[in-house]
PDB file of N, H, CA, C and O in Angstrom:
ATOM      1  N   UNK A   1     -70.446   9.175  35.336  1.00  0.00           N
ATOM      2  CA  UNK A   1     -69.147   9.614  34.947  1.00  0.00           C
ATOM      3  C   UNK A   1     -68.778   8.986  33.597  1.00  0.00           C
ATOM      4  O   UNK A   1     -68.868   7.769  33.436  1.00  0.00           O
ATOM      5  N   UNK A   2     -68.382   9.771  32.675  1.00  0.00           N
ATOM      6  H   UNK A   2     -68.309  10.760  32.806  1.00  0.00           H
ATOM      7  CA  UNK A   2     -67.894   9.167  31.077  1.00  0.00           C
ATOM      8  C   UNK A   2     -66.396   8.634  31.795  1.00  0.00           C
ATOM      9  O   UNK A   2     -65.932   9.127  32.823  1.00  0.00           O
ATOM     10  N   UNK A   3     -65.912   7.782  31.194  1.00  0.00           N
ATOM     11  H   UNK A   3     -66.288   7.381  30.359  1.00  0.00           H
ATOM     12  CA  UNK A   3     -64.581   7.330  30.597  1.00  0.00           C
ATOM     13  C   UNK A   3     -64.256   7.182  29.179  1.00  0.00           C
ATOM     14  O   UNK A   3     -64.765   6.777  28.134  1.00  0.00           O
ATOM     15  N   UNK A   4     -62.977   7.790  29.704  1.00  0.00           N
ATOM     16  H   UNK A   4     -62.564   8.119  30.553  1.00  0.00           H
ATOM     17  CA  UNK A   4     -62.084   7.825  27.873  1.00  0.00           C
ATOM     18  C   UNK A   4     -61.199   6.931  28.258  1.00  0.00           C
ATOM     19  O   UNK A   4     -60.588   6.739  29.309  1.00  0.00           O
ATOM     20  N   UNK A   5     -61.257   6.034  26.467  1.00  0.00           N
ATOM     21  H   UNK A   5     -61.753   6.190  25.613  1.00  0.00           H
ATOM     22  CA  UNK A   5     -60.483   5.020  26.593  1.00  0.00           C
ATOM     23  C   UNK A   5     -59.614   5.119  25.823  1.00  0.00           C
ATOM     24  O   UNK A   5     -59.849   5.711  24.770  1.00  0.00           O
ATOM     25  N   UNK A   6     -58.565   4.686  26.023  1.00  0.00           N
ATOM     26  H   UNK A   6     -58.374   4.205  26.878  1.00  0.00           H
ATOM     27  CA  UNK A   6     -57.368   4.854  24.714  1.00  0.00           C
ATOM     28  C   UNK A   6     -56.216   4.084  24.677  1.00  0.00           C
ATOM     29  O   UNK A   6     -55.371   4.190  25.566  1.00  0.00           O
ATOM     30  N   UNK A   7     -56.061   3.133  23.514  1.00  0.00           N
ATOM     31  H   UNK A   7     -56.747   3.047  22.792  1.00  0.00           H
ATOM     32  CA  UNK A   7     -54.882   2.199  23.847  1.00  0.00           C
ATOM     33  C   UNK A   7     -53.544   2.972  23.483  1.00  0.00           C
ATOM     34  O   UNK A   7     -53.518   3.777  22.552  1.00  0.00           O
ATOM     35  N   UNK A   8     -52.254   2.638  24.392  1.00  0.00           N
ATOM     36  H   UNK A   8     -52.275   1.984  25.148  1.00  0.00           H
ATOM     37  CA  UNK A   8     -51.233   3.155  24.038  1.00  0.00           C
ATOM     38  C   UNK A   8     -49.941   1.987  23.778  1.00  0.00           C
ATOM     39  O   UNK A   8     -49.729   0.901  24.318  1.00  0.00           O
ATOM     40  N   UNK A   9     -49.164   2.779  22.647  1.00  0.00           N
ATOM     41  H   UNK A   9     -49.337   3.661  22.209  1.00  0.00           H
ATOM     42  CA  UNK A   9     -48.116   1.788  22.580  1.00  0.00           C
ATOM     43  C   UNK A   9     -46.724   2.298  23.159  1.00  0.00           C
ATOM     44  O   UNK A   9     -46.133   3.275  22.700  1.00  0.00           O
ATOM     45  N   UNK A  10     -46.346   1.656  24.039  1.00  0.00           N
ATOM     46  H   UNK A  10     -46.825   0.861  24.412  1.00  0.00           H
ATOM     47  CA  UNK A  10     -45.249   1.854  24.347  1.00  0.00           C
ATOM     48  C   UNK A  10     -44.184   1.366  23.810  1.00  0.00           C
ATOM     49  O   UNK A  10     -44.096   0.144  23.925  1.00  0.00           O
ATOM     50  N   UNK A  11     -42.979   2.103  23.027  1.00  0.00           N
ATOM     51  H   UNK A  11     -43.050   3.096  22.934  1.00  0.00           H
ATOM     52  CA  UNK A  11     -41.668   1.496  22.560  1.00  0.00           C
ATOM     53  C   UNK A  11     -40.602   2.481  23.283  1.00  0.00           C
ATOM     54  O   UNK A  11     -40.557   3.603  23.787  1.00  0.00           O
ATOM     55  N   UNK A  12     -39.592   1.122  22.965  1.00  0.00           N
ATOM     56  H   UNK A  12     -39.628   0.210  22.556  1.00  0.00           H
ATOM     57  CA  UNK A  12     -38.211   1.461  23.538  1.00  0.00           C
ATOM     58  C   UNK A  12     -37.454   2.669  22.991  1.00  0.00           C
ATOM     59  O   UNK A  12     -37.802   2.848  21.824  1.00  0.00           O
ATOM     60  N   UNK A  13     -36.558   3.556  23.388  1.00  0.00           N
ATOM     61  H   UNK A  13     -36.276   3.410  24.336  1.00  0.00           H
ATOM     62  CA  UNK A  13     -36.061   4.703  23.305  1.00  0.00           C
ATOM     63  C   UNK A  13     -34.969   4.146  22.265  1.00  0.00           C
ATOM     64  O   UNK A  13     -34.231   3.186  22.490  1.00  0.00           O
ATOM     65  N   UNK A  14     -35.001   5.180  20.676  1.00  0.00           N
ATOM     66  H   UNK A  14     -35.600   5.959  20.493  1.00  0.00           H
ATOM     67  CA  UNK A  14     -33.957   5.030  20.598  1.00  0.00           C
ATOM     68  C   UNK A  14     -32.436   5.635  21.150  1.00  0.00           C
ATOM     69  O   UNK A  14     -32.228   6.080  22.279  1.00  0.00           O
ATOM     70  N   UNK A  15     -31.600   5.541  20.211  1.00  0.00           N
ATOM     71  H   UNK A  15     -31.769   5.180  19.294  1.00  0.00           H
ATOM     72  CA  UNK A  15     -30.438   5.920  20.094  1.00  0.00           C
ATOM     73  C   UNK A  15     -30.369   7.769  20.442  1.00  0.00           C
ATOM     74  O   UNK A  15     -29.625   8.486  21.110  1.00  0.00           O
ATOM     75  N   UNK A  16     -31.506   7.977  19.632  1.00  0.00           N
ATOM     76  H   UNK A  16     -32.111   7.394  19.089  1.00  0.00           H
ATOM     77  CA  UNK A  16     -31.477   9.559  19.179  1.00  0.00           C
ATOM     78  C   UNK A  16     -31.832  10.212  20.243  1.00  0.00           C
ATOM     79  O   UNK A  16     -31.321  11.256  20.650  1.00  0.00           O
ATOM     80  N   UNK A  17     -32.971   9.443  20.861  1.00  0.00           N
ATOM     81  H   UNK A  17     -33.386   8.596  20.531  1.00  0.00           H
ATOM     82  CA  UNK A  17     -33.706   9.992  22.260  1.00  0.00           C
ATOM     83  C   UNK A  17     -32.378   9.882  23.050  1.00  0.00           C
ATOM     84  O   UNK A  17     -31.781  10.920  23.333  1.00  0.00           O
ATOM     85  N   UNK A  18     -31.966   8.874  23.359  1.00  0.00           N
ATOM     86  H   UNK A  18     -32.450   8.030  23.128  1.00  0.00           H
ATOM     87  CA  UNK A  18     -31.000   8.572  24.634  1.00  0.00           C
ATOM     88  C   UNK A  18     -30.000   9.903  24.502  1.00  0.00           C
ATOM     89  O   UNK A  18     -29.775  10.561  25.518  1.00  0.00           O
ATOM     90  N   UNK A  19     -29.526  10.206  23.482  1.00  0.00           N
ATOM     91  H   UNK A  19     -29.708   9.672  22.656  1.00  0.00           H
ATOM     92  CA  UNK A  19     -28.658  11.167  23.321  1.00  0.00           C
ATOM     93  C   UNK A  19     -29.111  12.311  23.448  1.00  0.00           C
ATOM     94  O   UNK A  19     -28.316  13.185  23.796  1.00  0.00           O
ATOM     95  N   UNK A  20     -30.549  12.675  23.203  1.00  0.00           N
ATOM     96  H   UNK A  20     -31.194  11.965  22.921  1.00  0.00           H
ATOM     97  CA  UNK A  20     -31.115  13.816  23.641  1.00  0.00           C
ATOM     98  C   UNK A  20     -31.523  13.839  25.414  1.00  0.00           C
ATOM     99  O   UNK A  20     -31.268  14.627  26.325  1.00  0.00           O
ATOM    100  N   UNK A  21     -31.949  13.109  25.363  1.00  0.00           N
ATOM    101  H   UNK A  21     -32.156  12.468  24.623  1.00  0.00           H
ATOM    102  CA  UNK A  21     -32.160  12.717  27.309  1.00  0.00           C
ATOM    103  C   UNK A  21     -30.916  13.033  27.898  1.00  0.00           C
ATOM    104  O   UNK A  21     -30.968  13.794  28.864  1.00  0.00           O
ATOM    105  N   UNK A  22     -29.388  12.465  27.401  1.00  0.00           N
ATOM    106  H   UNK A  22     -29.346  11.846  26.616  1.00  0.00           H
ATOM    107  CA  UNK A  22     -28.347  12.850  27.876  1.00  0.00           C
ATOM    108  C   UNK A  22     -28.004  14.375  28.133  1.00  0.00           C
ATOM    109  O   UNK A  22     -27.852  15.129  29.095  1.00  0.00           O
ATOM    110  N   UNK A  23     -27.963  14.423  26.605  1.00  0.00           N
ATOM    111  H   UNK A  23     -28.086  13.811  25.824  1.00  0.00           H
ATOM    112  CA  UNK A  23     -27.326  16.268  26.895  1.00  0.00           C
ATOM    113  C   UNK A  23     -28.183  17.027  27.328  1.00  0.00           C
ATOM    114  O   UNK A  23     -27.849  18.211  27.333  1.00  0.00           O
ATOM    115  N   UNK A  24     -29.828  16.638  27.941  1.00  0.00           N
ATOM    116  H   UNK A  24     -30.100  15.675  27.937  1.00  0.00           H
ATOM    117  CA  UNK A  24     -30.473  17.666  29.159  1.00  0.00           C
ATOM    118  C   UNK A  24     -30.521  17.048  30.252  1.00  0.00           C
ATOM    119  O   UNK A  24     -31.391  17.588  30.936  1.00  0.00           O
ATOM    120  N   UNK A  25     -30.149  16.372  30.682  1.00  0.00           N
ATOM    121  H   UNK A  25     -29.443  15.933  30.126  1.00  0.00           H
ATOM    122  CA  UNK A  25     -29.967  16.043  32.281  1.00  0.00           C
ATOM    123  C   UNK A  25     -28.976  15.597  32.752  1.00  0.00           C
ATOM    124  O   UNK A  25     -29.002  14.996  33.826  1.00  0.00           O
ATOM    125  N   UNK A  26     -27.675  15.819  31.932  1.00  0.00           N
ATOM    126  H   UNK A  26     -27.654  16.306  31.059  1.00  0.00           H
ATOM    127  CA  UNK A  26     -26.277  15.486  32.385  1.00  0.00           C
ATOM    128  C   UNK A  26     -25.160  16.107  31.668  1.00  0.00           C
ATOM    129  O   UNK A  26     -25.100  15.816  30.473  1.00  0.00           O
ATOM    130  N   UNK A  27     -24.141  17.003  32.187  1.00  0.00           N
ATOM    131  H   UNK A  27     -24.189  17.239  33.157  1.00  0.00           H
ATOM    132  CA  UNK A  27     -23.141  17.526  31.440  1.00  0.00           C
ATOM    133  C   UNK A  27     -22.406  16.454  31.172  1.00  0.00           C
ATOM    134  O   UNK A  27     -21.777  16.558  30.119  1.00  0.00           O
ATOM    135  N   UNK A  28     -22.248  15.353  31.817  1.00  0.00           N
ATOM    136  H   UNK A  28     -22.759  15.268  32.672  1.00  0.00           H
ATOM    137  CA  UNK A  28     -21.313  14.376  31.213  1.00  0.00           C
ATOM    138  C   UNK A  28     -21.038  14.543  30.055  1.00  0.00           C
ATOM    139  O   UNK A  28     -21.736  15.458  29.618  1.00  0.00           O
ATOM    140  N   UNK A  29     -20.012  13.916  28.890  1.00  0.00           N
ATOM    141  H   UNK A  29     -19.445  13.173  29.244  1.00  0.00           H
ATOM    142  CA  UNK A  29     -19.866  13.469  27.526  1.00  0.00           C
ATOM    143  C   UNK A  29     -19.930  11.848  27.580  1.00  0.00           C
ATOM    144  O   UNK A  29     -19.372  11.241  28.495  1.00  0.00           O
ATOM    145  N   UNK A  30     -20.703  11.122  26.457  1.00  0.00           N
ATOM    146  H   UNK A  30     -21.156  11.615  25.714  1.00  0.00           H
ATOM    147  CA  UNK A  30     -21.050  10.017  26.041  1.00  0.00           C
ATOM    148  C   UNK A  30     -20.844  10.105  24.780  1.00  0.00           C
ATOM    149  O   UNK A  30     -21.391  10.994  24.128  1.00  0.00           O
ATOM    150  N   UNK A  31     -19.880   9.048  24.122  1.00  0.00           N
ATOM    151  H   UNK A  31     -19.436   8.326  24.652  1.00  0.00           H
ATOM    152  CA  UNK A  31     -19.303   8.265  22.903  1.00  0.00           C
ATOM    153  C   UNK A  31     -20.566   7.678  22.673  1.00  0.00           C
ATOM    154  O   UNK A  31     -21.399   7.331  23.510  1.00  0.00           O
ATOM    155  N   UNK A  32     -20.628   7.580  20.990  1.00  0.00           N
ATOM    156  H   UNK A  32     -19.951   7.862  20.310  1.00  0.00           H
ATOM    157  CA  UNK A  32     -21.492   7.125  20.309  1.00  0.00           C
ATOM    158  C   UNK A  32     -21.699   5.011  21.174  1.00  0.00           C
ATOM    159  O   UNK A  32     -22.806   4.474  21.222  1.00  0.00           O
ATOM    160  N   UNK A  33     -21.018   4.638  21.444  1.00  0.00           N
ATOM    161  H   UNK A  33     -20.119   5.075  21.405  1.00  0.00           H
ATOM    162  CA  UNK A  33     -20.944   3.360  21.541  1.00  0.00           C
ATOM    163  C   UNK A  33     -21.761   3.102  23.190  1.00  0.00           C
ATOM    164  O   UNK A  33     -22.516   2.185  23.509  1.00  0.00           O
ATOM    165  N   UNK A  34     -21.271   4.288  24.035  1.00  0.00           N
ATOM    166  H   UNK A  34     -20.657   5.034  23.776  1.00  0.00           H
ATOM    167  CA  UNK A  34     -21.767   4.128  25.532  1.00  0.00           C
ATOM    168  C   UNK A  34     -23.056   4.515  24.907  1.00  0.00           C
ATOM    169  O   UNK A  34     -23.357   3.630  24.105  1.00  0.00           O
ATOM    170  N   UNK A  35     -23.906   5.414  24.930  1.00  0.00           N
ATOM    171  H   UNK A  35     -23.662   6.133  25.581  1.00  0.00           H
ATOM    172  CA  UNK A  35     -25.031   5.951  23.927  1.00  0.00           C
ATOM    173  C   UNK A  35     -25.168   4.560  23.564  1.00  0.00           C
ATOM    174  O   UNK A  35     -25.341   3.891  24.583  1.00  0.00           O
ATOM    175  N   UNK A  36     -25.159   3.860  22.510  1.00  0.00           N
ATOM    176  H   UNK A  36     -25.019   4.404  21.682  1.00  0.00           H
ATOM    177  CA  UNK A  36     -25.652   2.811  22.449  1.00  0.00           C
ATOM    178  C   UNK A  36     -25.965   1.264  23.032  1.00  0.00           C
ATOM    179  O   UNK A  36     -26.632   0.305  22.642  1.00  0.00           O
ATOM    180  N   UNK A  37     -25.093   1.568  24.202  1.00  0.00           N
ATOM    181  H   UNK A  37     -24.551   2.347  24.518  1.00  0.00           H
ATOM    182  CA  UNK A  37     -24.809   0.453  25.378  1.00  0.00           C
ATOM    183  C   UNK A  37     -26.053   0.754  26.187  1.00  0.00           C
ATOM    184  O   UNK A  37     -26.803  -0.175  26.485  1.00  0.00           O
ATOM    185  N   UNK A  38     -26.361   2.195  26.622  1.00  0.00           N
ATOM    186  H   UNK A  38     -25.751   2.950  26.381  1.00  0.00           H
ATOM    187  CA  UNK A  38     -27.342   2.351  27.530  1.00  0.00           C
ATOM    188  C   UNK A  38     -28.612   2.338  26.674  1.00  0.00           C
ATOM    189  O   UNK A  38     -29.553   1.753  27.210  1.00  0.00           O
ATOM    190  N   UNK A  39     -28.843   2.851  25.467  1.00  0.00           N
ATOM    191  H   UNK A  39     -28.078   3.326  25.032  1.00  0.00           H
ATOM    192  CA  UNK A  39     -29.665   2.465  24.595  1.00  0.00           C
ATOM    193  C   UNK A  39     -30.594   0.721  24.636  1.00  0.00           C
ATOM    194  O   UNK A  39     -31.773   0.451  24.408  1.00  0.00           O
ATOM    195  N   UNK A  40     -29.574  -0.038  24.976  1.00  0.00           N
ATOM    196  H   UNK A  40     -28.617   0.182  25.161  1.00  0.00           H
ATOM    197  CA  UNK A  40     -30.032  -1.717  24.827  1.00  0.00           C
ATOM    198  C   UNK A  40     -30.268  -2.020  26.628  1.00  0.00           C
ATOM    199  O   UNK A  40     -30.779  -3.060  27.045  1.00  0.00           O
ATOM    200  N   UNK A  41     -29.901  -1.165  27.310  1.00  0.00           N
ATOM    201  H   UNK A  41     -29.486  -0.321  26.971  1.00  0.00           H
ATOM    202  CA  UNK A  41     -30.240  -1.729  28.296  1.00  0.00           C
ATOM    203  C   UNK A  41     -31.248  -0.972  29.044  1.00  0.00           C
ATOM    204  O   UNK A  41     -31.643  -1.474  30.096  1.00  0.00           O
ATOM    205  N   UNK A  42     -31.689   0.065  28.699  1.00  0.00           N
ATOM    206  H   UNK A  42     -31.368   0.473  27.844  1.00  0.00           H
ATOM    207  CA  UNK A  42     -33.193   0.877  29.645  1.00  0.00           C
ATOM    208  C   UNK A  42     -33.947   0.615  28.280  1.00  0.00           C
ATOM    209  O   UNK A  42     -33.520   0.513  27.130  1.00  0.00           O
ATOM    210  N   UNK A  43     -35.250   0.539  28.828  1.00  0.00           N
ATOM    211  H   UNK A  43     -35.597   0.621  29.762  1.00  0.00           H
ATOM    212  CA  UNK A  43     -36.542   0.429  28.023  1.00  0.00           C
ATOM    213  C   UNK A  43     -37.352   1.726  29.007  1.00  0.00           C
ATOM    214  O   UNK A  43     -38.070   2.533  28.418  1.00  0.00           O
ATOM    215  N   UNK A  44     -37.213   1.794  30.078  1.00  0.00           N
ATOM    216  H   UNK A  44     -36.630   1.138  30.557  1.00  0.00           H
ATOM    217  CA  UNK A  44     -38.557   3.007  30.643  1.00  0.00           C
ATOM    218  C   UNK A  44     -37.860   4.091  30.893  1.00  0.00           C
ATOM    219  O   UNK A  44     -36.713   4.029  31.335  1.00  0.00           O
ATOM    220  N   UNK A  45     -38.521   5.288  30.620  1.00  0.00           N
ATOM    221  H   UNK A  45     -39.453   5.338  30.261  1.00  0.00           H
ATOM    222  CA  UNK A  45     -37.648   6.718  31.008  1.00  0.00           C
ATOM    223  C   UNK A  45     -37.162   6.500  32.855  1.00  0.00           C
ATOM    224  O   UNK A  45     -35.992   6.665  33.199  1.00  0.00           O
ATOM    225  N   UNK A  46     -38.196   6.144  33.802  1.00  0.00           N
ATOM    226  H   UNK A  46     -39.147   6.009  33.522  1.00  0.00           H
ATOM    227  CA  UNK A  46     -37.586   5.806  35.088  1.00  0.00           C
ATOM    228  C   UNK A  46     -36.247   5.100  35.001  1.00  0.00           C
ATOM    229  O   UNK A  46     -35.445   5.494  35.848  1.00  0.00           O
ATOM    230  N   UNK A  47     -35.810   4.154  34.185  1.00  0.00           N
ATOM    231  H   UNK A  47     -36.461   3.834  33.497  1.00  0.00           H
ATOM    232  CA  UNK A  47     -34.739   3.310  34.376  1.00  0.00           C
ATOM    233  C   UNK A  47     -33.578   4.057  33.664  1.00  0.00           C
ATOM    234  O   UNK A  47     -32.584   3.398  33.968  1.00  0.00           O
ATOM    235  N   UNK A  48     -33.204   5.040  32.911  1.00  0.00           N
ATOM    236  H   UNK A  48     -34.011   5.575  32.664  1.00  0.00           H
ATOM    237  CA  UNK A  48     -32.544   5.808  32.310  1.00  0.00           C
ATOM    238  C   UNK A  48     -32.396   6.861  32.985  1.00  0.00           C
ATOM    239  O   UNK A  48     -31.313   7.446  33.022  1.00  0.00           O
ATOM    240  N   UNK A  49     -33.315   7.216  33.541  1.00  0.00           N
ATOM    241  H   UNK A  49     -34.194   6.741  33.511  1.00  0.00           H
ATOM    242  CA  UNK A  49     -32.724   8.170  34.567  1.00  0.00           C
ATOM    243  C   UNK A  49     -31.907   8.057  35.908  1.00  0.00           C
ATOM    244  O   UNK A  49     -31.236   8.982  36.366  1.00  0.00           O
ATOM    245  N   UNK A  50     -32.080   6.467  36.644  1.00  0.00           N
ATOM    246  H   UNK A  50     -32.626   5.716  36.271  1.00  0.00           H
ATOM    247  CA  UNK A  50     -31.905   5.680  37.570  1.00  0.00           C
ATOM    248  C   UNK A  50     -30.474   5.661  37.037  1.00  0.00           C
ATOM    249  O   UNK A  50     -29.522   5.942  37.765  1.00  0.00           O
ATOM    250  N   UNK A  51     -30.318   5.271  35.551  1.00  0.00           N
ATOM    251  H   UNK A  51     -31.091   5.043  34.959  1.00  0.00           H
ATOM    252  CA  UNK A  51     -29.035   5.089  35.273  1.00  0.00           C
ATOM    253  C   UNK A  51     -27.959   6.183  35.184  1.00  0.00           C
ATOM    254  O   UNK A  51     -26.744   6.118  35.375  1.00  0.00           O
ATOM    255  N   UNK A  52     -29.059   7.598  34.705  1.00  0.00           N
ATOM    256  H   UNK A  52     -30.046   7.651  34.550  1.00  0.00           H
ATOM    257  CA  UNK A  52     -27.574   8.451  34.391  1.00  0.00           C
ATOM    258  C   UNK A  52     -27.898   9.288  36.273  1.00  0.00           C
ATOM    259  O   UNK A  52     -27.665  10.497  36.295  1.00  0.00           O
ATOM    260  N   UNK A  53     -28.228   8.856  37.215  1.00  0.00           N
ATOM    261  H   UNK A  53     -28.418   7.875  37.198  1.00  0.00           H
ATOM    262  CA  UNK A  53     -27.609   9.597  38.224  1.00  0.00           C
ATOM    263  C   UNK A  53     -26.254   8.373  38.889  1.00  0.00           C
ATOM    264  O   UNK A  53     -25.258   8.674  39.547  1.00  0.00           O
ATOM    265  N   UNK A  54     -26.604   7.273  38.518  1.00  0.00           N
ATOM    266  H   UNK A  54     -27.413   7.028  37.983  1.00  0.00           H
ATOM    267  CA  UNK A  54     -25.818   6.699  39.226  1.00  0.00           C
ATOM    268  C   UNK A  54     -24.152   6.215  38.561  1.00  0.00           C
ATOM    269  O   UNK A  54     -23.205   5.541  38.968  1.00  0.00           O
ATOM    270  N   UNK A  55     -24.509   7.056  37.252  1.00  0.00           N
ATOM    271  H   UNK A  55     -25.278   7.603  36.921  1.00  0.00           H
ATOM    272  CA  UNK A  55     -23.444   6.906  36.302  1.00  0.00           C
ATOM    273  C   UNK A  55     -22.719   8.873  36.785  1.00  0.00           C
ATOM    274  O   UNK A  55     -21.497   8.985  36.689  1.00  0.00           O
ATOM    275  N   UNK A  56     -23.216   9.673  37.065  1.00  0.00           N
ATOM    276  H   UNK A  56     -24.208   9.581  37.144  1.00  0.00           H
ATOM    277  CA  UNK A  56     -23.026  10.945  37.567  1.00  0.00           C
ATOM    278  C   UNK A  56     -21.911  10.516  38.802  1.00  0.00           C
ATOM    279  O   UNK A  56     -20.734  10.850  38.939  1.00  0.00           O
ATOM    280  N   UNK A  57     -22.972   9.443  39.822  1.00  0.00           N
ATOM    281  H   UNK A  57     -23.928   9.171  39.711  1.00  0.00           H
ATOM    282  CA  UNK A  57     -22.066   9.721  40.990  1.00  0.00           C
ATOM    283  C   UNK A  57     -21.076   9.123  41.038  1.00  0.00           C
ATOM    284  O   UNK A  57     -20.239   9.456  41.877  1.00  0.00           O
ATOM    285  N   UNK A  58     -20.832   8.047  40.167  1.00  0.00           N
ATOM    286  H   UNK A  58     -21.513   7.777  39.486  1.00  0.00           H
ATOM    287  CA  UNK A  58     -19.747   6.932  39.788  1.00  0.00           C
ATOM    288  C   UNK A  58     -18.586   8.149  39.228  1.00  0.00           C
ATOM    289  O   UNK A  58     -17.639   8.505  39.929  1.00  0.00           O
ATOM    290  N   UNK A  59     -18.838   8.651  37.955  1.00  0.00           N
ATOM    291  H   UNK A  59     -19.608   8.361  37.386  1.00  0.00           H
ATOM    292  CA  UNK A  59     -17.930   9.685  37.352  1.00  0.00           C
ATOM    293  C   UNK A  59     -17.522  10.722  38.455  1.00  0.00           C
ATOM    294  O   UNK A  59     -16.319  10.794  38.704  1.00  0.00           O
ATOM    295  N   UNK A  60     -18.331  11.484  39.102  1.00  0.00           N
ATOM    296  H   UNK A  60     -19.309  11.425  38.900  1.00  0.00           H
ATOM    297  CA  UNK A  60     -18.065  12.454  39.939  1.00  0.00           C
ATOM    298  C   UNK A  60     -16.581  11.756  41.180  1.00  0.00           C
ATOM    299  O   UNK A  60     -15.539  12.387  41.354  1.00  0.00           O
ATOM    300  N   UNK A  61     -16.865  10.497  41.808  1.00  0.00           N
ATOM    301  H   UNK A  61     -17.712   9.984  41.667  1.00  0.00           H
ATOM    302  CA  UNK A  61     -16.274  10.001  42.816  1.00  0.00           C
ATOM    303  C   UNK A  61     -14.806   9.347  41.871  1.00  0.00           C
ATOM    304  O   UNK A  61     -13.820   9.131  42.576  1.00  0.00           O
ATOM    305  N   UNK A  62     -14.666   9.062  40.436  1.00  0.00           N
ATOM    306  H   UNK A  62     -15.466   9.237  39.863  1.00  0.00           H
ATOM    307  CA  UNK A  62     -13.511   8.613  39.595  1.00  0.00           C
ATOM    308  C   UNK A  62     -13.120   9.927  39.219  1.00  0.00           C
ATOM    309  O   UNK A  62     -11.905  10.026  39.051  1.00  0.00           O
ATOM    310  N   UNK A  63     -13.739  10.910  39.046  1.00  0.00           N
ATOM    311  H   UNK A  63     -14.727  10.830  39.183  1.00  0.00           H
ATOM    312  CA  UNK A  63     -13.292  12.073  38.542  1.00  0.00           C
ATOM    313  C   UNK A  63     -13.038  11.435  36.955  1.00  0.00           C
ATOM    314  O   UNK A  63     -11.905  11.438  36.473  1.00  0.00           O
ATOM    315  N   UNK A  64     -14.225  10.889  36.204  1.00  0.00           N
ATOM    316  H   UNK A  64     -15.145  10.887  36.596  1.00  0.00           H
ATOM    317  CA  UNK A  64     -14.699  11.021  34.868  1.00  0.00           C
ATOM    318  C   UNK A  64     -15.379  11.972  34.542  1.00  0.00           C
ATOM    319  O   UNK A  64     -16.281  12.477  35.211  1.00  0.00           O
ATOM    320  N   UNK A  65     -14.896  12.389  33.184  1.00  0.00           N
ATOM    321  H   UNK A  65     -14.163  11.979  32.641  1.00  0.00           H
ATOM    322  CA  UNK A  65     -15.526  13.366  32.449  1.00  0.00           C
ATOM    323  C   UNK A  65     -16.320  13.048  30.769  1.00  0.00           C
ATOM    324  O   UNK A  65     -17.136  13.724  30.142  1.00  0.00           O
ATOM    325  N   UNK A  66     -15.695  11.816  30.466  1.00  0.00           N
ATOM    326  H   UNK A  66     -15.032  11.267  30.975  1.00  0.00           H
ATOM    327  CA  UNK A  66     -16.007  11.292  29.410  1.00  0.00           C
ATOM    328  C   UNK A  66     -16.459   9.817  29.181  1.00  0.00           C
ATOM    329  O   UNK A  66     -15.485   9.090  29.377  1.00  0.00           O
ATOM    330  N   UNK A  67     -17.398   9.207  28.893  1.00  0.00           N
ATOM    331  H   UNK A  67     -18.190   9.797  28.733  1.00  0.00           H
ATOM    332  CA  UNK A  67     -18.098   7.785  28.802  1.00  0.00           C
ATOM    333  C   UNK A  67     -17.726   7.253  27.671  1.00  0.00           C
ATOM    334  O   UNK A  67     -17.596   7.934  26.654  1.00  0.00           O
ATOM    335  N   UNK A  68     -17.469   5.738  27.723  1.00  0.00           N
ATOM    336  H   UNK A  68     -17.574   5.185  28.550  1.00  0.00           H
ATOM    337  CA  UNK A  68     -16.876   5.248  26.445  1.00  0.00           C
ATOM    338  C   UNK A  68     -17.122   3.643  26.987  1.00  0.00           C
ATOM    339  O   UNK A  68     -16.736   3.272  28.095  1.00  0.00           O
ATOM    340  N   UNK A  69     -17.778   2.825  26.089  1.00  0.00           N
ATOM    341  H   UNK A  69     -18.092   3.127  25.189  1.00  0.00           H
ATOM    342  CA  UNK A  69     -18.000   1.765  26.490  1.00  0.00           C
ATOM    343  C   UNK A  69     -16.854   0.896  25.914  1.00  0.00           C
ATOM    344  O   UNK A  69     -17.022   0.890  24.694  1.00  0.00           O
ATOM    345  N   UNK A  70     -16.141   0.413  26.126  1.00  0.00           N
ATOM    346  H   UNK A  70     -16.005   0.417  27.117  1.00  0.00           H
ATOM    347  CA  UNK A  70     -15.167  -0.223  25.893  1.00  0.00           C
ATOM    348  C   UNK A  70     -15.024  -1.631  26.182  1.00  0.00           C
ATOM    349  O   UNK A  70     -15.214  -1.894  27.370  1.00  0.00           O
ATOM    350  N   UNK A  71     -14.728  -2.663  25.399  1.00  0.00           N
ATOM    351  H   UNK A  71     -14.574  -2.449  24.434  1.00  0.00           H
ATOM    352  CA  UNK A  71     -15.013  -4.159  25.680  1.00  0.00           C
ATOM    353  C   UNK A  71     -13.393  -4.376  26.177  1.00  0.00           C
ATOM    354  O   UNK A  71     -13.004  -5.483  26.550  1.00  0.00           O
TER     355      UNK A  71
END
């Protein structure tokens, strides 16, 4: 049996991705700043997704429609 070998690099998602990941797997709206909050805190597509269902059911049960990270 051959094997193919191939090193890969894995990097963190930016900003641009996160915002594209958003607007196809969530009607929510996200502010540039939440977008960048979740940006610093997922590194793997599993953990970003983990995040926007449980950010779905959080909004759905507050009856949010709009994300805004706010200090």
């Amino acid at each position: 049996m051959d094997r193919i070998y191939k090193s890969l690099k894995f990097e963190q998602f930016n900003q641009e991705y996160i915002a594209d990941i958003l607007i196809q797997l969530t009607d929510l709206n996200f502010n540039e700043d939440a977008i960048n909050y979740i940006a610093t805190r997922t590194n793997q597509f599993r953990q970003l997704v983990k995040l926007i269902n449980q950010i779905e059911k959080l909004s759905q049960t507050n009856k949010i429609e709009t994300l805004m990270n706010t200090l």
